[in-house]
Every structure is written in structure tokens, then in C-alpha cells.
C-alpha positions in Angstrom: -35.3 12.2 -60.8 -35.7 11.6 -57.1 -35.5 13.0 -54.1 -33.7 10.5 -52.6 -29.8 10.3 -51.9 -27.2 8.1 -51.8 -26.1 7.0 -49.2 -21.8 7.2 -48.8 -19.4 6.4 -45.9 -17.3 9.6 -47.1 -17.4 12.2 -44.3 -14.2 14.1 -46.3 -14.1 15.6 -49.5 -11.1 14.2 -52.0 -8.8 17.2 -51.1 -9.6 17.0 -47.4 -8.6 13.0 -48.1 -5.6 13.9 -49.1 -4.9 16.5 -46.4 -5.3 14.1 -43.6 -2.8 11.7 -45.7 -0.6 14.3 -45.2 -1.0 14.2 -41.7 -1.5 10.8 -41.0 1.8 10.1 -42.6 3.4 13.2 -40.6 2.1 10.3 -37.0 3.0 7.2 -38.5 5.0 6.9 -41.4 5.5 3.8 -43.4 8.7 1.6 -41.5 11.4 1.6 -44.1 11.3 -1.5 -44.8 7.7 -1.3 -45.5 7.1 -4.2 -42.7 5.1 -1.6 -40.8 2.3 -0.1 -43.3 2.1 4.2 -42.7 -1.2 5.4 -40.8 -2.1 6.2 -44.5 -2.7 2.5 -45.4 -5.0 1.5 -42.3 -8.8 2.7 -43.1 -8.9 5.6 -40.8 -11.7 7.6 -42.7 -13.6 4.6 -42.4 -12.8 4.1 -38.5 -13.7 7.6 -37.9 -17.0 6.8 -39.5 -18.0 3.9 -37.9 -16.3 4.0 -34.4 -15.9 8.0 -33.9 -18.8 9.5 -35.7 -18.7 13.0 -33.5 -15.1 13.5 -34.4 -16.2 13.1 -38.3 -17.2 16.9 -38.2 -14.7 18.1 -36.4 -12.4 16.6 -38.8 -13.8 18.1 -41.7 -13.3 21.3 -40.3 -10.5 20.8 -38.7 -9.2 20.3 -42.2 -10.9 22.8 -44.3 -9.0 25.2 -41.2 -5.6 23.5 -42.7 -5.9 24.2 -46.0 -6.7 27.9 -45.9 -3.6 28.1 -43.1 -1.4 27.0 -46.3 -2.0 30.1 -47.7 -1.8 28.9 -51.1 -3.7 27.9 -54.4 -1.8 24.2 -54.4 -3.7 21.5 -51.8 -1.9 21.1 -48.5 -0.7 17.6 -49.2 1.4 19.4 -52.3 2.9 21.8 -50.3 6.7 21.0 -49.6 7.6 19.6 -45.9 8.4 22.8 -44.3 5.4 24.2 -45.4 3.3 22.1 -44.1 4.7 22.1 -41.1 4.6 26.0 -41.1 0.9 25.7 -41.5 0.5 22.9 -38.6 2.3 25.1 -36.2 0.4 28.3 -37.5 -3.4 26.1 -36.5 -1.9 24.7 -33.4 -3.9 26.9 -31.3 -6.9 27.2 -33.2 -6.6 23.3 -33.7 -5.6 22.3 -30.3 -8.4 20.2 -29.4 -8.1 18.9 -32.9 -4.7 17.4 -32.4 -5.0 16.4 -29.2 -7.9 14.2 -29.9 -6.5 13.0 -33.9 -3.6 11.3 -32.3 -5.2 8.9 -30.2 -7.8 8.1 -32.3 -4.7 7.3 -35.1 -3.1 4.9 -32.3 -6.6 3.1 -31.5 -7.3 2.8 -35.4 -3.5 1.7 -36.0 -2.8 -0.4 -33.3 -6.5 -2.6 -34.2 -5.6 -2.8 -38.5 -4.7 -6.5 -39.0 -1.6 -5.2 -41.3 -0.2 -4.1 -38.2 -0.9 -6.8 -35.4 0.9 -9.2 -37.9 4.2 -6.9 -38.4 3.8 -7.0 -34.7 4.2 -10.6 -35.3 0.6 -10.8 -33.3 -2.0 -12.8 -34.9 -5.1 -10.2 -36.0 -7.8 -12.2 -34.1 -10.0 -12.3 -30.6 -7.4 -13.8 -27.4 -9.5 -16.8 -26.7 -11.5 -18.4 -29.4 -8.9 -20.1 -31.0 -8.7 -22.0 -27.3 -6.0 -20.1 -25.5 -5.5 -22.1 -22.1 -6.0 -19.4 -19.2 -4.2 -20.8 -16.3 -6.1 -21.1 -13.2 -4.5 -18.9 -10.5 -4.2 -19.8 -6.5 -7.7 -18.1 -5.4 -6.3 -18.7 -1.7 -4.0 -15.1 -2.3 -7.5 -13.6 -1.9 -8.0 -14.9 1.6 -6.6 -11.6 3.2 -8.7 -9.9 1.1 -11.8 -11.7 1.9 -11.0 -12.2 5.8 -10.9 -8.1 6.1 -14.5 -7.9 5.4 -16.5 -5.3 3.6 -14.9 -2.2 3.4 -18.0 0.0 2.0 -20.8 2.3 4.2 -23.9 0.6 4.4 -27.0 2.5 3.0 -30.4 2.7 5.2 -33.1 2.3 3.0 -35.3 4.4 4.3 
């Protein structure tokens, strides 16, 4: 045996997975029609890993905090709706910061999933490699601009 361990991309346990499903799906569910996928189906755990590493901890936590404000031996994501809701509104102000910071970092990690851009009808790529033509604007609008002269303090370098 080693002392070495592996290495995992998991910052959540399997219930705590299952407990932010429960949530993410409370911020953006599934469109009816299933055109729009739910913020269950978009690779947040991963995004969180990768491009919000400091709020990995807090979600943990922040989680852990849910489940024992169920009050009961079932896992949050098995309680009924108004349950869970009874136990969102019951963390609310120990979990302010929590939610205040979880929604927009569901937006930023929605609004980038390439499942998404394309029921947006948007293709899921960079603007301009695919050789969008950027039209070349009239530079004389900035001749007002440029005929008021600086508008900043000089500094003496001394």
C-alpha cells in the first residue's frame, strides 16, 4: 500500500451531489419541452472546480448546513417540495452569502454550457474565428473627443 492518493475532481460527496441537484433544479429547471436542459444537466460541480475553486468549500458546507436544516433521516433532495423549501428559508440567514454568490455562479456556468447557447439558437463557439466580418466604424465621431485634449492631471516626477 501507498501513501499516495488519488487524485479526483469531486469536491462534493454523493448526497451533497444530490442536494445541490435539488437546488440547482429549484434556479433553472428543465424548459418543458426539454429544449432548455435544467441547471442539473450543465457540469456545475465541475465548473465550480475548475473556474471557482474558493467557492468549492463553501459549498460543501453550505450544503452539509442544508441537510441538517431538513431535520430528517431522508437526504434533502428526498424531501417533498415544501420541505425543502421550509429548510431553504430556515438557512437563509445562516446561508446568505451562500445564495447570494450560488446564483450567479449558476448563470455564468449556464449561460457558457454549449447545450444551452444552441437552444438559444447561438452557435457554442468563440465570436470571431470562424471569420465574423467586424465592420469598420467612422473613426472621425472621435474627432470631438480627440480635439478636447487630455483630460487627466499630469504627475511631476520628482
Amino acid at each position: 500500500m501507498t501513501d499516495e492518493m488519488i487524485k479526483t475532481d469531486r469536491v462534493i460527496t454523493q448526497r451533497q451531489t444530490e442536494t445541490l441537484n435539488s437546488l440547482l433544479g429549484r434556479i433553472i429547471p428543465a424548459s418543458k419541452d426539454r429544449s432548455m436542459p435544467a441547471a442539473t444537466d450543465i457540469g456545475f460541480e465541475e465548473y465550480v472546480v475548475n473556474i471557482e475553486p474558493d467557492f468549492a468549500a463553501v459549498l460543501s458546507r453550505a450544503l452539509d448546513y442544508l441537510e441538517f436544516v431538513g431535520g430528517s433521516d431522508m437526504c434533502f433532495a428526498q424531501l417533498s417540495d415544501a420541505a425543502q423549501q421550509t429548510a431553504i428559508d430556515q438557512s437563509k440567514q445562516k446561508l446568505d452569502q451562500f445564495y447570494s454568490a450560488l446564483t450567479p455562479i449558476v448563470f455564468a456556468c449556464y449561460y457558457q454550457n454549449e447545450k444551452v447557447l444552441e437552444g438559444l439558437g447561438l452557435e457554442s463557439r468563440a465570436p470571431f474565428p470562424k471569420g465574423n466580418e467586424v465592420e469598420l466604424g467612422d473613426l472621425s465621431l472621435l474627432d470631438p473627443v480627440r480635439a478636447r485634449g487630455p483630460i487627466w492631471r499630469q504627475l511631476d516626477e520628482g
